[in-house]
DRENKOLRO-593886 format. One record per residue (C-alpha): x, y, z; residue number from 1. Coordinates in nm, 3 decimals, padded with zeros to 5 digits. Each point is the difference from the previous one (the first is absolute). Layout:
BEGIN
((X Y Z) NUM)
...
//
This chain:
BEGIN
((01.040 05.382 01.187) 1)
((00.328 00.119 00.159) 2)
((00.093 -00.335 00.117) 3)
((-00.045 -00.180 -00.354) 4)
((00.191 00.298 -00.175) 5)
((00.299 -00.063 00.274) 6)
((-00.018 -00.341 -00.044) 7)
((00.007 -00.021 -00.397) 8)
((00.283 00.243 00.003) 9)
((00.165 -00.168 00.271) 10)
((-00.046 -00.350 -00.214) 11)
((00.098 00.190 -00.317) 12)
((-00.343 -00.050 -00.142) 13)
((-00.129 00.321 -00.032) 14)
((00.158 00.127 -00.345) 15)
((-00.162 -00.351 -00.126) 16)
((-00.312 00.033 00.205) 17)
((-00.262 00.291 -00.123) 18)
((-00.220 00.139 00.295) 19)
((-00.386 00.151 -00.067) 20)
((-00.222 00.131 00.316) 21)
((-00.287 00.183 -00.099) 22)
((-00.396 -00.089 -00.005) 23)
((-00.192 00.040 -00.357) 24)
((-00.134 00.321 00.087) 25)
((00.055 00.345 00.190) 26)
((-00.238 00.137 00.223) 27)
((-00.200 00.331 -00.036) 28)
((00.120 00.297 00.130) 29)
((-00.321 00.112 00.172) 30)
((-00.166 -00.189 00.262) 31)
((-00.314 -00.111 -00.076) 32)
((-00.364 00.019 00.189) 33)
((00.044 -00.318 00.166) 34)
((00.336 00.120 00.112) 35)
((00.267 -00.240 -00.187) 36)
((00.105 00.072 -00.335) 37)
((-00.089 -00.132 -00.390) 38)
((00.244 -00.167 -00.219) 39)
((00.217 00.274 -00.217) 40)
((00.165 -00.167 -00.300) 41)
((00.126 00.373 -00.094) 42)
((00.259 00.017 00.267) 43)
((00.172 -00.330 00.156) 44)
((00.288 -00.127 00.152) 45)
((00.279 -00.247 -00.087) 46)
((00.334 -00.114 00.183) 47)
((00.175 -00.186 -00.224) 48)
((00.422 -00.094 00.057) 49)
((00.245 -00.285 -00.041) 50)
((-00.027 -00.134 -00.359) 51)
((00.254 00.234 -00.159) 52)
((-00.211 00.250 00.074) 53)
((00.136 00.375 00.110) 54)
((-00.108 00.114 00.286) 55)
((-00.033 00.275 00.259) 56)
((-00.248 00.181 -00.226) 57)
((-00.386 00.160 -00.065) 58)
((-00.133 -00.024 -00.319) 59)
((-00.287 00.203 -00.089) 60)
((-00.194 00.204 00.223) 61)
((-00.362 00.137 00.113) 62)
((-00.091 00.353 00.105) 63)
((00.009 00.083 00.340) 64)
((-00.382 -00.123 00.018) 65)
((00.102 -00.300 -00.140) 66)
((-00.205 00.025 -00.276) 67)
((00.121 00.101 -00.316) 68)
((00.279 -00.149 -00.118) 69)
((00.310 00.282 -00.020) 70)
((00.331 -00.206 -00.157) 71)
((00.080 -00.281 -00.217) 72)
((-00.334 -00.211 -00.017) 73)
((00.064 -00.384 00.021) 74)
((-00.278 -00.246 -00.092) 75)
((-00.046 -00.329 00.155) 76)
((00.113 -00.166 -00.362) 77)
((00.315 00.234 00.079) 78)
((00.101 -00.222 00.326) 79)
((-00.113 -00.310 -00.174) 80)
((00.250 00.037 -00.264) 81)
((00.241 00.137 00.214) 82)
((00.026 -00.278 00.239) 83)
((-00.051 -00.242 -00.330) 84)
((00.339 00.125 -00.163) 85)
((00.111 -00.031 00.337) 86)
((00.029 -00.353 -00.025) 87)
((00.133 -00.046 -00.287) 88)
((-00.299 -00.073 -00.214) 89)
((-00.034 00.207 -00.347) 90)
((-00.311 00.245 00.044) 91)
((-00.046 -00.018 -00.416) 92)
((-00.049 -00.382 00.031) 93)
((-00.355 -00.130 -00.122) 94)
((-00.087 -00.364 -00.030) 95)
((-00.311 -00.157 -00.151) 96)
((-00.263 -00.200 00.214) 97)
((-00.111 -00.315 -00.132) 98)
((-00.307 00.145 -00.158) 99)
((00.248 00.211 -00.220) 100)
((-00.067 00.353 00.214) 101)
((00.338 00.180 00.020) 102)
((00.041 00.086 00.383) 103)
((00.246 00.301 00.104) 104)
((00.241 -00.050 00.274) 105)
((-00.074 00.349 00.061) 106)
((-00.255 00.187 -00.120) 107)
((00.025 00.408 00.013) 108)
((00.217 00.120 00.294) 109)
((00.429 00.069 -00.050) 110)
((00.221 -00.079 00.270) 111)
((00.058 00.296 00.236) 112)
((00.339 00.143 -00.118) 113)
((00.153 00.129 00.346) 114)
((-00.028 -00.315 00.151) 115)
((00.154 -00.226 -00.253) 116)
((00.324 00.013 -00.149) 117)
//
């Protein structure tokens, strides 16, 4: 991940170029009886850079257990639109399929305000 990050920057790609390393769900904060742990959509993880987004922060947080969520909830609909604006593309758009069903570009979920500007 370093390496790509250096090398966008170093190409002058990254401010054009929006990052996103996660996985589609956390994992529980207990260990389990086989010894591994269950998937945890409470609590997850998300590096996300480049892109015009800002950087070098945390956003949100879990108690110390990793449990509960503590600070500034963000859904997954959140990080959806967030990286959607991101690109350019109007979160408030809605087209129509053939059929004549109107279709959301996003639907639910506001771009996360600290990381856009």
């Amino acid at each position: 991940m370093s390496a790509l990050v250096a090398d966008l920057a170093q190409r002058r790609l990254l401010d054009s170029t929006l990052i996103v390393w996660m996985g589609e769900f956390g994992r529980t904060p207990q260990i389990n009886q086989n010894a591994g742990r269950d998937h945890w959509p409470r609590g997850w993880s998300v590096a996300i850079g480049g892109g015009g987004i800002k950087g070098g922060q945390t956003v949100g947080a879990t108690d110390k257990d990793g449990v509960d969520i503590t600070d500034r909830p963000v859904g997954v609909m959140d990080l959806i639109a967030t990286m959607t604006k991101t690109m350019g593309i109007n979160i408030e758009t809605q087209y129509t399929t053939p059929r004549g069903r109107p279709m959301k570009v996003i639907d639910g979920g506001q771009p996360i305000r600290e990381l856009i500007g």
